[in-house]
PyMOL Python script that loads the backbone (N, CA, C, O; Angstrom):
from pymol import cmd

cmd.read_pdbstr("""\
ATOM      1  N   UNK A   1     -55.003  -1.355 -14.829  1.00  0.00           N
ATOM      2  CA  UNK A   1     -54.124  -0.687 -15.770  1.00  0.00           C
ATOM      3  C   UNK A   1     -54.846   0.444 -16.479  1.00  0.00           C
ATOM      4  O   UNK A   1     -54.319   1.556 -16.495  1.00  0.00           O
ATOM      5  N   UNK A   2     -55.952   0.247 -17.036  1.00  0.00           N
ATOM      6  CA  UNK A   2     -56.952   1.313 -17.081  1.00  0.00           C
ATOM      7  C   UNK A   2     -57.087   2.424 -16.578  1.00  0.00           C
ATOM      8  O   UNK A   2     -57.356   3.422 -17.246  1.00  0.00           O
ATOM      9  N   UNK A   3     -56.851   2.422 -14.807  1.00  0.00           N
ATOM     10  CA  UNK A   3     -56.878   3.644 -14.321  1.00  0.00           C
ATOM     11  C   UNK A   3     -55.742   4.728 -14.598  1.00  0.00           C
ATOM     12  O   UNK A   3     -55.756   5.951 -14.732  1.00  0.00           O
ATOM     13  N   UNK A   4     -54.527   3.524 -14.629  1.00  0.00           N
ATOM     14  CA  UNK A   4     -53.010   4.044 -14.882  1.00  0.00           C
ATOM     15  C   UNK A   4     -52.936   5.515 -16.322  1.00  0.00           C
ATOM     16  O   UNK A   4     -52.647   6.709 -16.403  1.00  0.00           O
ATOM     17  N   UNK A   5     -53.464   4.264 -17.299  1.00  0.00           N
ATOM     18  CA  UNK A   5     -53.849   4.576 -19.018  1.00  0.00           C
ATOM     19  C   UNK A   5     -54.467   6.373 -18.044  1.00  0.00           C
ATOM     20  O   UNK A   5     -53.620   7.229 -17.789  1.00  0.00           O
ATOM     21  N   UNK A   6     -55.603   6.531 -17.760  1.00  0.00           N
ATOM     22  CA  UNK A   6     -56.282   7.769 -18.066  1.00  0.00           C
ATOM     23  C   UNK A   6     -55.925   8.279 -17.537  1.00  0.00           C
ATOM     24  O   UNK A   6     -55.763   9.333 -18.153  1.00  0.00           O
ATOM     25  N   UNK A   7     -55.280   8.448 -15.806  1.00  0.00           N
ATOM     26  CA  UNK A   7     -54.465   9.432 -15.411  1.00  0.00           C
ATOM     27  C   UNK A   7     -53.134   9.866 -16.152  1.00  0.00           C
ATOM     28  O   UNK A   7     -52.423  10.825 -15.850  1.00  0.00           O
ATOM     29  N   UNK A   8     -52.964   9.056 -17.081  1.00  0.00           N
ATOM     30  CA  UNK A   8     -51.540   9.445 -17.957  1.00  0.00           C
ATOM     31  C   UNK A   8     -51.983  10.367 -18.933  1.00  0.00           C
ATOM     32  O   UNK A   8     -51.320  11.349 -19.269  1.00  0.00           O
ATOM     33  N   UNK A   9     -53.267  10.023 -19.468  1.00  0.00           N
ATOM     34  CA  UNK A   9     -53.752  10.473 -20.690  1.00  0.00           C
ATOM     35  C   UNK A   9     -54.384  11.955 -20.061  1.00  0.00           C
ATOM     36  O   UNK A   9     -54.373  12.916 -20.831  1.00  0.00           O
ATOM     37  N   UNK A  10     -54.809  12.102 -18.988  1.00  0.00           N
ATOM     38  CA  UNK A  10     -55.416  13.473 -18.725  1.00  0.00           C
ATOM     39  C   UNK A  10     -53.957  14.175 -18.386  1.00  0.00           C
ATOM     40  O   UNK A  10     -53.892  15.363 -18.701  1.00  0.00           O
ATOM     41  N   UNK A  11     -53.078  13.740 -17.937  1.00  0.00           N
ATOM     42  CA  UNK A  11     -51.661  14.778 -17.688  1.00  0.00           C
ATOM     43  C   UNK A  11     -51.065  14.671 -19.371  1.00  0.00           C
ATOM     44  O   UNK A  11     -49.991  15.270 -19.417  1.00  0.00           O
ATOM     45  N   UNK A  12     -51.283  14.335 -20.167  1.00  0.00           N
ATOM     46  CA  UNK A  12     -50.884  14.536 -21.507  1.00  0.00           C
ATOM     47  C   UNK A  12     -51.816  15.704 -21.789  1.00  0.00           C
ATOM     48  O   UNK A  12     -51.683  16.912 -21.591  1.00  0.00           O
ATOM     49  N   UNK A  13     -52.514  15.189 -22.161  1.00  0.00           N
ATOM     50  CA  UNK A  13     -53.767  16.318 -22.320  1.00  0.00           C
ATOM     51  C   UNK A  13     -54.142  17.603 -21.773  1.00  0.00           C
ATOM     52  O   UNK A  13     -54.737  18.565 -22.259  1.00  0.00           O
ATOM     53  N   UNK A  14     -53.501  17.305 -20.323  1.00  0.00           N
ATOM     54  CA  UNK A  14     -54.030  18.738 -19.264  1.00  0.00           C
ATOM     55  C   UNK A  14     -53.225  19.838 -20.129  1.00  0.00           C
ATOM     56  O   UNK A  14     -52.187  19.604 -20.747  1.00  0.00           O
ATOM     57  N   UNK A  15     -53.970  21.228 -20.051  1.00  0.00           N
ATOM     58  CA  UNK A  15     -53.355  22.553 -20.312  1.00  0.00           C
ATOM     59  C   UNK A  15     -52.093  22.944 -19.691  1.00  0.00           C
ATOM     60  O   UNK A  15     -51.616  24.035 -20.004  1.00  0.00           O
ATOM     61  N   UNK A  16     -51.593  22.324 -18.996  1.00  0.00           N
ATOM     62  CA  UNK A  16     -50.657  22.680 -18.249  1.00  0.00           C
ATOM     63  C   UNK A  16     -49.513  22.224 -18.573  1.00  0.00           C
ATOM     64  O   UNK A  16     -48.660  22.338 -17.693  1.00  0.00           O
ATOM     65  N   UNK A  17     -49.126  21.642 -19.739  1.00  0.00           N
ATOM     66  CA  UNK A  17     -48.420  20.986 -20.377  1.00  0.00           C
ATOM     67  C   UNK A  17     -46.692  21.532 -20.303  1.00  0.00           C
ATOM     68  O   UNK A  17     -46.552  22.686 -19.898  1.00  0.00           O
ATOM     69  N   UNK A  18     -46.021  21.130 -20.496  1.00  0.00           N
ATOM     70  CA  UNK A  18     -44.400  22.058 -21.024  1.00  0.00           C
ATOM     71  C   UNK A  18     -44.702  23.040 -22.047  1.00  0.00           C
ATOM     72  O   UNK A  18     -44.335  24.212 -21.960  1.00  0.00           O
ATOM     73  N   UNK A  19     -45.457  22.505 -23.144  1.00  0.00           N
ATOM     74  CA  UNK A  19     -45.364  22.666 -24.072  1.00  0.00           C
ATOM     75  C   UNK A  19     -45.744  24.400 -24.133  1.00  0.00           C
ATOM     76  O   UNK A  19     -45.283  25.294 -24.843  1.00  0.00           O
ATOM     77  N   UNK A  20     -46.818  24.411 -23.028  1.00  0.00           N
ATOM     78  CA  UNK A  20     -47.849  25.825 -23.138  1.00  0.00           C
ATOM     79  C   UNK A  20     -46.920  27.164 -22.012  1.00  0.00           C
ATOM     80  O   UNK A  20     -47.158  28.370 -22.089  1.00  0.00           O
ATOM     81  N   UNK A  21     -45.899  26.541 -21.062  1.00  0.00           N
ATOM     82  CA  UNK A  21     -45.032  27.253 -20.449  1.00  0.00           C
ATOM     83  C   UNK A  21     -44.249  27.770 -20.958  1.00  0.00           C
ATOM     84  O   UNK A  21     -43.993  27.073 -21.940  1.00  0.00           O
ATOM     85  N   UNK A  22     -43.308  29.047 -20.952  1.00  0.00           N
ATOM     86  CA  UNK A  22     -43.120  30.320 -21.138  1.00  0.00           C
ATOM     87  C   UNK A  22     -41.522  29.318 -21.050  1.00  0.00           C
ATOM     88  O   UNK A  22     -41.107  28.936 -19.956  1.00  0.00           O
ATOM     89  N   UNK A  23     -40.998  29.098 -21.967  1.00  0.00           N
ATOM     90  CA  UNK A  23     -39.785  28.165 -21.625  1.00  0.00           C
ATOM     91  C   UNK A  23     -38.612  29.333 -21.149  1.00  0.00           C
ATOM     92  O   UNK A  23     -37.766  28.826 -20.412  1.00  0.00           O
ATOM     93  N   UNK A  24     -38.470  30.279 -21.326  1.00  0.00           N
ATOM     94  CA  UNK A  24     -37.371  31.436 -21.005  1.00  0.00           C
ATOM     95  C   UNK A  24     -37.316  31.172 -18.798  1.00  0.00           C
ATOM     96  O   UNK A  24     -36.357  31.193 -18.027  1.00  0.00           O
ATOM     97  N   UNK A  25     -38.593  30.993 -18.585  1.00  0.00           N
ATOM     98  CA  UNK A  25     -38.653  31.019 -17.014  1.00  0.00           C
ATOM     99  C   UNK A  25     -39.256  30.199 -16.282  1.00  0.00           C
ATOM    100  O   UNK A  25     -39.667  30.362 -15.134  1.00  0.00           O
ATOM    101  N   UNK A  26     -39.365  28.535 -17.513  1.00  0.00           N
ATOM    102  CA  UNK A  26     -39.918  27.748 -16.794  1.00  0.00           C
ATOM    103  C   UNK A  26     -38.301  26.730 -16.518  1.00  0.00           C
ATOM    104  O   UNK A  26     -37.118  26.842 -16.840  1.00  0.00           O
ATOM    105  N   UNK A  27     -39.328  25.556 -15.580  1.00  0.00           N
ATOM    106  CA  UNK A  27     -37.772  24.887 -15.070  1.00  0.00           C
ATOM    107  C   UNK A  27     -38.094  23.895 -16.978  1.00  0.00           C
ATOM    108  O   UNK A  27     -38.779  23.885 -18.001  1.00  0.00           O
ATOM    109  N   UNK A  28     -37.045  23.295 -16.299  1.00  0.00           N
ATOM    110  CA  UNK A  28     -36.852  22.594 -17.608  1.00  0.00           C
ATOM    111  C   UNK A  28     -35.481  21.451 -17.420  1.00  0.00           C
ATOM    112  O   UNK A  28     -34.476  21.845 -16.828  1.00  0.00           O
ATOM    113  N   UNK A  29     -35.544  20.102 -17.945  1.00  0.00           N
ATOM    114  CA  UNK A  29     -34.482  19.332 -17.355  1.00  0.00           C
ATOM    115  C   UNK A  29     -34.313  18.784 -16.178  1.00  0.00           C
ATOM    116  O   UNK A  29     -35.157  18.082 -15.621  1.00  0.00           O
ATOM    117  N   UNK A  30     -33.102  19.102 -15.687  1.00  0.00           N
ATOM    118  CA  UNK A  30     -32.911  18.227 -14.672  1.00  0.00           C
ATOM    119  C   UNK A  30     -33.758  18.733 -13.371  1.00  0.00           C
ATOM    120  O   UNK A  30     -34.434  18.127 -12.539  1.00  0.00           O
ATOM    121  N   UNK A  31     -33.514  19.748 -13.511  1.00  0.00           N
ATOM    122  CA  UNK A  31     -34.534  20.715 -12.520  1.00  0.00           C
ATOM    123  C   UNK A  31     -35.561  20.216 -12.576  1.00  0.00           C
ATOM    124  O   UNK A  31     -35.682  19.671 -11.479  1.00  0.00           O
ATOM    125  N   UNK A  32     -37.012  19.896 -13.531  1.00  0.00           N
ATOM    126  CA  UNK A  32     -37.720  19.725 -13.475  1.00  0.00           C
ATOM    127  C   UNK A  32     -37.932  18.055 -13.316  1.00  0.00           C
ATOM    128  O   UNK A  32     -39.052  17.711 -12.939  1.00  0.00           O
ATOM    129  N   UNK A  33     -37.057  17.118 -13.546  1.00  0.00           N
ATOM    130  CA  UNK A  33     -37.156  15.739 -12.861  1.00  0.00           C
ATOM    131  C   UNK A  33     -36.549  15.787 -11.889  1.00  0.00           C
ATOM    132  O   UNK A  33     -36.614  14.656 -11.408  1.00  0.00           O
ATOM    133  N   UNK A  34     -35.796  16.600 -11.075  1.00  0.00           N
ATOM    134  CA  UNK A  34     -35.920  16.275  -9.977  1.00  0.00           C
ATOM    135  C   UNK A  34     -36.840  16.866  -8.386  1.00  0.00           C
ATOM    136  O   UNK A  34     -36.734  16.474  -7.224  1.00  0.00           O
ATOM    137  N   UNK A  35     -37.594  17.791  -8.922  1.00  0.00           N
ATOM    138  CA  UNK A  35     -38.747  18.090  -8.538  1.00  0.00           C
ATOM    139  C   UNK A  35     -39.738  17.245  -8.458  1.00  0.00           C
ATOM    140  O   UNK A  35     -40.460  17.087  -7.473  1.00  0.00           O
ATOM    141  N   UNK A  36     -39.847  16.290 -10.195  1.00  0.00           N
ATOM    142  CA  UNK A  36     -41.038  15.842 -10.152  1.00  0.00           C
ATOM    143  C   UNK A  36     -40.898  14.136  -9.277  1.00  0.00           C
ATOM    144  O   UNK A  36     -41.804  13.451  -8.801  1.00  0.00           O
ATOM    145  N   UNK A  37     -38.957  13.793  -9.347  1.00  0.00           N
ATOM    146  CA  UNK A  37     -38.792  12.931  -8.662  1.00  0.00           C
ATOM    147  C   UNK A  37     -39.361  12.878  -6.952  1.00  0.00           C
ATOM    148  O   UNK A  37     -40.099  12.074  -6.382  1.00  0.00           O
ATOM    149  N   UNK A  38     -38.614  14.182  -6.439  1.00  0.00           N
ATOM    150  CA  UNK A  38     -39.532  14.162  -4.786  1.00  0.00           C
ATOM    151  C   UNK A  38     -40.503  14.276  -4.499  1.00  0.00           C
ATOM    152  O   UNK A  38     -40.892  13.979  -3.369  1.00  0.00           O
ATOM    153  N   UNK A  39     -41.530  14.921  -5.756  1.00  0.00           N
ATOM    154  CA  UNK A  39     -42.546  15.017  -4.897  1.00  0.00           C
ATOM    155  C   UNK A  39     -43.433  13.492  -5.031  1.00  0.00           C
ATOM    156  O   UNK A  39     -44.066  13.014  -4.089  1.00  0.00           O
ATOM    157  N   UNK A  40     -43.343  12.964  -6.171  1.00  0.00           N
ATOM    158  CA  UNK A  40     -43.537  11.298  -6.257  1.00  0.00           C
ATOM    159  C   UNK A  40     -42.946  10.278  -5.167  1.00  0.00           C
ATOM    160  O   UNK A  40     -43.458   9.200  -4.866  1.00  0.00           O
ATOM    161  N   UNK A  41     -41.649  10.883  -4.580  1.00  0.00           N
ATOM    162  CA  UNK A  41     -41.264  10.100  -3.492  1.00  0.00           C
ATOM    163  C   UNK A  41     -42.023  10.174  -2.483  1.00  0.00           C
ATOM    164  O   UNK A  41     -42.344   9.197  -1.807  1.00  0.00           O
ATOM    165  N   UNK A  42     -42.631  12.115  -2.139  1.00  0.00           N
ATOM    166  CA  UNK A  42     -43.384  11.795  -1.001  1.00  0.00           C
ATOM    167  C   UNK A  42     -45.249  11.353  -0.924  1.00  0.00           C
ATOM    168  O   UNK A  42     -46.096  11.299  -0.032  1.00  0.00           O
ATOM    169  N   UNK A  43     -45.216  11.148  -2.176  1.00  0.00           N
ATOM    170  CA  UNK A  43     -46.545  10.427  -2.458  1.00  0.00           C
ATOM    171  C   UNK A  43     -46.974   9.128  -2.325  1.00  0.00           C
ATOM    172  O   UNK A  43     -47.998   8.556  -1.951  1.00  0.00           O
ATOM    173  N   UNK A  44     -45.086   8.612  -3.050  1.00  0.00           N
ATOM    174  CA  UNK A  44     -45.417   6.824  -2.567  1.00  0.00           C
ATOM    175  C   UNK A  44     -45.064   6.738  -0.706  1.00  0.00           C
ATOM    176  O   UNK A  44     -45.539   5.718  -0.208  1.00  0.00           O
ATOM    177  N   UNK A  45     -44.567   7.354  -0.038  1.00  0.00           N
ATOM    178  CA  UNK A  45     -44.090   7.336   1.254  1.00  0.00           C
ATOM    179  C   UNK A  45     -45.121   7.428   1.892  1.00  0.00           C
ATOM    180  O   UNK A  45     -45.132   6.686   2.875  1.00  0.00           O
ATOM    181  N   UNK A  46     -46.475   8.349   1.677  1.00  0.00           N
ATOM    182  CA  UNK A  46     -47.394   8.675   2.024  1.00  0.00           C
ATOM    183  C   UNK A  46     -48.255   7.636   2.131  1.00  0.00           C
ATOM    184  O   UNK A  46     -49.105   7.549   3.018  1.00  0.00           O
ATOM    185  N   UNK A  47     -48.077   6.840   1.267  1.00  0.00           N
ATOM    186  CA  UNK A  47     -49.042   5.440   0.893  1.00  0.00           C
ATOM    187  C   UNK A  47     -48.588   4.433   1.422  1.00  0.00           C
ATOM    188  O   UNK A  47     -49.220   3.377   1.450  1.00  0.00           O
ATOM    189  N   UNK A  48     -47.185   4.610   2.036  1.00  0.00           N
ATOM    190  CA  UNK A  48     -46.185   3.414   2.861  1.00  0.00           C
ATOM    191  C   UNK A  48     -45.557   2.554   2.073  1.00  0.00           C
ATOM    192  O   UNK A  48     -45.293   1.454   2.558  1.00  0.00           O
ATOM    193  N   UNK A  49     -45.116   2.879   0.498  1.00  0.00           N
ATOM    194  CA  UNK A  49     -44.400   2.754  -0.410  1.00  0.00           C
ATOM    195  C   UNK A  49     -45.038   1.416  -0.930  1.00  0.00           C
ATOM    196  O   UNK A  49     -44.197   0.577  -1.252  1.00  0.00           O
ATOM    197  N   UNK A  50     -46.589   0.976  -1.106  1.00  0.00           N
ATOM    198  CA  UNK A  50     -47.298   0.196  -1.472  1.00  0.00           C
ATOM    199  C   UNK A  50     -46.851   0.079  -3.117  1.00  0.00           C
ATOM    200  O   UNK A  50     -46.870   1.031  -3.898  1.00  0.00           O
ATOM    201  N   UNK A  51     -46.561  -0.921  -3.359  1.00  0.00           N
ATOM    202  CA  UNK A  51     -46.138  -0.882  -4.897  1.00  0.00           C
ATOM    203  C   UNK A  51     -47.574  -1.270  -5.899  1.00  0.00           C
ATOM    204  O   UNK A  51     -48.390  -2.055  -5.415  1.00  0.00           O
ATOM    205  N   UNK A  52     -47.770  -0.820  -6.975  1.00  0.00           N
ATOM    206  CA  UNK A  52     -48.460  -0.729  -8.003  1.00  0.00           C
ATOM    207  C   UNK A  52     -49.344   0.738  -8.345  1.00  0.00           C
ATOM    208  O   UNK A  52     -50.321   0.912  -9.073  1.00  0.00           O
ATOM    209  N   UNK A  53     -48.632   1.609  -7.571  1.00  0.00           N
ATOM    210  CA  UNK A  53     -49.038   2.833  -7.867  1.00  0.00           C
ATOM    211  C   UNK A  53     -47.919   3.827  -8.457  1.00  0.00           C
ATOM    212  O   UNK A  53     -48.114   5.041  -8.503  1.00  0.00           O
ATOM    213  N   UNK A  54     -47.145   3.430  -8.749  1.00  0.00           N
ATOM    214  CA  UNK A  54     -45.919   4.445  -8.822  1.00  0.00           C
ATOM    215  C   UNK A  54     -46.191   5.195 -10.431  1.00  0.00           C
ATOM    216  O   UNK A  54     -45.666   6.268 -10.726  1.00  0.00           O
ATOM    217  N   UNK A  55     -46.802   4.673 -11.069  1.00  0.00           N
ATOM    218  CA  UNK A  55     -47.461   5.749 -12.000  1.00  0.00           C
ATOM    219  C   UNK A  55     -48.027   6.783 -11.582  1.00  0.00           C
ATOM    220  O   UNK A  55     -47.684   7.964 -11.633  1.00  0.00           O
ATOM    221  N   UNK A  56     -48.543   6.493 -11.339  1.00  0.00           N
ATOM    222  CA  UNK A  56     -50.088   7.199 -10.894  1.00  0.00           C
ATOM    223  C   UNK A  56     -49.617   8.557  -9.898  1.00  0.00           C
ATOM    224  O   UNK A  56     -50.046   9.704 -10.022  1.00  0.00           O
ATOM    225  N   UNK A  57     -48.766   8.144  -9.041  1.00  0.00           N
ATOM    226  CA  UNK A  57     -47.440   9.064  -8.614  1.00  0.00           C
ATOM    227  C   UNK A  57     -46.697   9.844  -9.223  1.00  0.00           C
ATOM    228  O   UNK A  57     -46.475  10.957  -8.746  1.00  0.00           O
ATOM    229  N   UNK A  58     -46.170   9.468 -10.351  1.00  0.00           N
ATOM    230  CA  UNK A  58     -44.943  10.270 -11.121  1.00  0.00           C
ATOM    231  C   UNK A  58     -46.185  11.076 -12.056  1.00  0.00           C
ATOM    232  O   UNK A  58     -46.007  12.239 -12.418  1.00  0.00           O
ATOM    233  N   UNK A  59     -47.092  10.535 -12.300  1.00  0.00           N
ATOM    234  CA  UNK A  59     -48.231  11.868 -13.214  1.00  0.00           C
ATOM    235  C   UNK A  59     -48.610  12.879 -12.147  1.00  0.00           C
ATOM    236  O   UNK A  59     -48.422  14.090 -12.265  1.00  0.00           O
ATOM    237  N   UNK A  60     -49.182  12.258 -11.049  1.00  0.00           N
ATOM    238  CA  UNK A  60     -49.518  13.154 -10.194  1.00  0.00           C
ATOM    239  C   UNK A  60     -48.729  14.179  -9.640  1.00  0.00           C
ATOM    240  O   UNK A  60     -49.192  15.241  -9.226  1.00  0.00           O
ATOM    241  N   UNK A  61     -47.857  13.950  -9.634  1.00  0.00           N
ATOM    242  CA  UNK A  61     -46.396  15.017  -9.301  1.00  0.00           C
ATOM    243  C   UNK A  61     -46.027  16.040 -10.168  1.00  0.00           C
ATOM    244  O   UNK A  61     -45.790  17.235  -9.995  1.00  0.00           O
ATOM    245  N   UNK A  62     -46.034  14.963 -11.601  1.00  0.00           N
ATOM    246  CA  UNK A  62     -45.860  15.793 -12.873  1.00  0.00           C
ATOM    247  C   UNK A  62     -47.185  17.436 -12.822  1.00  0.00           C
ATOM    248  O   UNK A  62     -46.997  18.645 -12.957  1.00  0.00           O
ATOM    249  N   UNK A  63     -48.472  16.563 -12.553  1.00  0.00           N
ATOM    250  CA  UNK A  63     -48.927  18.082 -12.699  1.00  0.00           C
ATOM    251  C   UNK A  63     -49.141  18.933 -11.437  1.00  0.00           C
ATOM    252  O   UNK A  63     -49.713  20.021 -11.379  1.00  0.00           O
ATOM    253  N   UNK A  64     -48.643  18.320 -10.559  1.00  0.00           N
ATOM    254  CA  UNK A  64     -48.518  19.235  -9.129  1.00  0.00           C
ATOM    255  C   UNK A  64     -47.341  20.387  -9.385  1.00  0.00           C
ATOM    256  O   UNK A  64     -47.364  21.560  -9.013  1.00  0.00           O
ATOM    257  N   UNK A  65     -46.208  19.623 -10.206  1.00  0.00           N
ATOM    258  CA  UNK A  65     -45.230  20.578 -10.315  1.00  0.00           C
ATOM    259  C   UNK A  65     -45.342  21.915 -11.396  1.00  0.00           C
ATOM    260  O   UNK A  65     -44.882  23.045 -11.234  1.00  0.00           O
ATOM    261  N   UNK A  66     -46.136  21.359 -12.577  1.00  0.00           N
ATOM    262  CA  UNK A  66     -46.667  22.076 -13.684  1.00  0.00           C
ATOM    263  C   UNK A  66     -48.109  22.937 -13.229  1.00  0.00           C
ATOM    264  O   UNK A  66     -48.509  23.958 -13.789  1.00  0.00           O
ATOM    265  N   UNK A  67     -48.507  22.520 -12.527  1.00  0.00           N
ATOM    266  CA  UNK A  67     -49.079  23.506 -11.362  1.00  0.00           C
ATOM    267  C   UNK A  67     -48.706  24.795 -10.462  1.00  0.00           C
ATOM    268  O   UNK A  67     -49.277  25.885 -10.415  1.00  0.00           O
ATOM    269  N   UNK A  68     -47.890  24.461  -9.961  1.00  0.00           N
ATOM    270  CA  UNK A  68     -47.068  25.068  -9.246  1.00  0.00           C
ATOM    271  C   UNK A  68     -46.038  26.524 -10.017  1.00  0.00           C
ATOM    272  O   UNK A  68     -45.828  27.709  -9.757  1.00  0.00           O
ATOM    273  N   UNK A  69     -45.627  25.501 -11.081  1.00  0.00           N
ATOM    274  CA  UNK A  69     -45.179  26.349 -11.838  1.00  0.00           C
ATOM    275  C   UNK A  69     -46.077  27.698 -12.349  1.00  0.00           C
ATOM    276  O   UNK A  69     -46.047  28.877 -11.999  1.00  0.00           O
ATOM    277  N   UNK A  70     -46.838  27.004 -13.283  1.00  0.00           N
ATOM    278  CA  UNK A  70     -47.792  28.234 -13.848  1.00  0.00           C
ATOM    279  C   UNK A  70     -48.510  29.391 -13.102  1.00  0.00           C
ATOM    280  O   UNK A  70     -48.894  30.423 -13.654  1.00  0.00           O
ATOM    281  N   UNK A  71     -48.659  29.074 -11.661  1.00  0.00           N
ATOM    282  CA  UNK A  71     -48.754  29.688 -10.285  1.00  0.00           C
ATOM    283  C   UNK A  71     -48.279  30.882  -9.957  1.00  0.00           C
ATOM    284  O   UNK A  71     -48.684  32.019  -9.716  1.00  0.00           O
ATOM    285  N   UNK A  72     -46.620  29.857 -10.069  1.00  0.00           N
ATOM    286  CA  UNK A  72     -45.279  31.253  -9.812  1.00  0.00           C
ATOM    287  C   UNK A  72     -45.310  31.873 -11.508  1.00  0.00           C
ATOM    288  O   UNK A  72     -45.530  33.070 -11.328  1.00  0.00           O
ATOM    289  N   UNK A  73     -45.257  31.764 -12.258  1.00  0.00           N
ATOM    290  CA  UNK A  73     -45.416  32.627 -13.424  1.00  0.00           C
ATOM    291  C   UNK A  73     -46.284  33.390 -13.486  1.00  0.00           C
ATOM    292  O   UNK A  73     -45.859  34.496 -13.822  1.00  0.00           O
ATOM    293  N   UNK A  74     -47.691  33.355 -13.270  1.00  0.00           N
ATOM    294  CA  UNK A  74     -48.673  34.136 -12.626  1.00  0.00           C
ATOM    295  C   UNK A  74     -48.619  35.501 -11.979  1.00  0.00           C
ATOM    296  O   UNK A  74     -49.115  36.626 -12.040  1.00  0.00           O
ATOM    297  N   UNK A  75     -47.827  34.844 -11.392  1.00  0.00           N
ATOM    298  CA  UNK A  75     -47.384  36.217 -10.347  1.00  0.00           C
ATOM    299  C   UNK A  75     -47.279  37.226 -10.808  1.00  0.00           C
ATOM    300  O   UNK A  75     -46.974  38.194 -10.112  1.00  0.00           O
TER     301      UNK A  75
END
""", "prot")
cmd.dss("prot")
cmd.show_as("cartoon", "prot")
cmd.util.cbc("prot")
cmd.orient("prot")
């Protein structure tokens, strides 16, 4: 559970936050859970839908997508 705790706590923490995105042209809402829903789907799929990771998934997605984002804003 530990591991769960700090990968949560470094995607709280990471710079990449909502909070620090340009809200006029970032996604936001449903848009942005359901982004962060697939790409967590294809993370647990990837793993062969092994259960006790699905945290660890939905953070990891979370900043793949908040990644991604700040990327295309970049531009």
């Amino acid at each position: 559970m530990a591991k769960s705790q700090s990968k949560l706590t470094l995607a709280t923490n990471n710079e990449d936050s909502l909070s620090d995105i340009n809200s006029d042209t970032a996604l936001q809402g449903e848009d942005f859970y359901q982004m962060v829903s697939e790409a967590a789907y294809y993370r647990a799929e990837k793993r062969d839908f092994v259960s006790g990771c699905e945290l660890e998934d939905w953070v990891a997605a979370e900043v793949e997508i908040l990644a991604l984002q700040q990327e295309s804003l970049a531009a």
